[in-house]
N, C-alpha and C positions, 0 to 999 in steps of 0.2 A: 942443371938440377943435380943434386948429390945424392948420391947412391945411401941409403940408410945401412947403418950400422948389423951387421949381422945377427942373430938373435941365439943367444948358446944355446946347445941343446944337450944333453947328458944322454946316451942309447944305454943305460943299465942292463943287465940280463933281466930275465924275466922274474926268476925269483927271488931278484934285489928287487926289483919294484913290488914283489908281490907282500915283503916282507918290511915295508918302507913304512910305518907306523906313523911319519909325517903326510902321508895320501899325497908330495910334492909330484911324483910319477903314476902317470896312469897307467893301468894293467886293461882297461876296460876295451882300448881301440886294437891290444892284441889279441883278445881273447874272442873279440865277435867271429874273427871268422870259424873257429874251434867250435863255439856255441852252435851255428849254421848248421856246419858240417855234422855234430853230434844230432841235431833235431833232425837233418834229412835220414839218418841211419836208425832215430830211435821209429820216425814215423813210417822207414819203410820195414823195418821190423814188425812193428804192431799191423802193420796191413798184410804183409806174407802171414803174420801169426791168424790175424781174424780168416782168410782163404785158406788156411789147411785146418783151423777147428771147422767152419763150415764146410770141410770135405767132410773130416772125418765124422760129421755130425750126420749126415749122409743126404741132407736135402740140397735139390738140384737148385729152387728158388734159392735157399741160404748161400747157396755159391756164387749163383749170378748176383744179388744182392752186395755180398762181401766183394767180389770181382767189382764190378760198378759204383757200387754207394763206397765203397772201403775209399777208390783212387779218387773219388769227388773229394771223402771227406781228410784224405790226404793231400791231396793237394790245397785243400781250404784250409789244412793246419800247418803247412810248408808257408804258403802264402802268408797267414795270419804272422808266424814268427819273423817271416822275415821284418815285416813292416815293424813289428816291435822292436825286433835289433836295430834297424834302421833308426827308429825313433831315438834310443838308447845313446847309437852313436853319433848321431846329428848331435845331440845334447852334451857329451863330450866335446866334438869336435868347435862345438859354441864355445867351450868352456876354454880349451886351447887358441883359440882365436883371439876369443878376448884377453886372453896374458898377456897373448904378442903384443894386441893393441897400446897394455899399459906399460909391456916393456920398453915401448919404443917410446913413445910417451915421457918416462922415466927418463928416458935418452934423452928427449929434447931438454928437459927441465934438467938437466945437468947431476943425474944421479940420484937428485932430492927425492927423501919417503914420501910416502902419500901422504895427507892432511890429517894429520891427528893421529900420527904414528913418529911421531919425531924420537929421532935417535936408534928408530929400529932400522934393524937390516929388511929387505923384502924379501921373501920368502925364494930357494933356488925353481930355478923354470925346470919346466917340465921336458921329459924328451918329446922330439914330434915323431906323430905314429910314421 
C-alpha cells in the first residue's frame, strides 16, 4: 500500500493570516485558545468585582450571596463559553478536514479542477492548526 502524497501546508504569521482578504488561512483555530484565556480573566474579574461591591455595600446576605451565587454563576459562564468555542472549532477543524479530503482526492484524479471549474487553478491550502 502506498503512502499518500503529503499535503502542503503554508505556517504564515498571524498577522498575514489575519490580513489575508482571500480567508485561504485560518486565524480562527489560533485565536481560540486567547479567546478562553480572556473569558476566564473577564469572568473572574466580574466575580472579584460583584464580592467587593457587596462588601462595600455592607450586607453580610449580599456577601455570601455574591461569594456562592457569583462562583455557580461563574463557573456556568466559563462552562457555557467553552462549549461555544468548542463548537466554533470543531466547525473549522470540519472545514480543514474536508480540504484535505479533496486535496488528496485531486491527487488521485491527477491534478484535475473540480467539475465545472475548468481551467481554474484550486484555491492554496490552508496552514494546519
Amino acid at each position: 500500500m502506498s503512502v499518500p502524497p503529503a499535503i502542503p501546508t503554508s505556517r504564515n504569521g498571524f498577522f498575514s493570516s489575519l490580513f489575508d482578504f482571500s480567508f485561504s488561512r485560518l486565524v480562527t483555530t489560533r485565536v481560540v485558545k486567547w479567546l478562553y484565556m480572556l473569558l476566564i480573566v473577564v469572568v473572574g474579574i466580574g466575580w472579584v468585582t460583584a464580592i467587593v461591591s457587596s462588601i462595600i455595600a455592607g450586607s453580610i446576605s449580599g456577601v455570601l450571596i455574591a461569594v456562592i451565587g457569583g462562583a455557580i454563576a461563574a463557573l456556568l459562564t466559563v462552562i457555557y463559553g467553552r462549549i461555544v468555542l468548542e463548537l466554533v472549532l470543531a466547525i473549522f477543524r470540519i472545514l480543514e478536514t474536508n480540504r484535505e479530503i479533496a486535496y488528496l482526492q485531486r491527487q488521485q484524479l491527477g491534478g484535475a479542477p473540480p467539475p465545472g471549474v475548468a481551467g481554474e487553478a484550486s484555491p492554496p491550502y490552508p496552514p494546519a492548526p
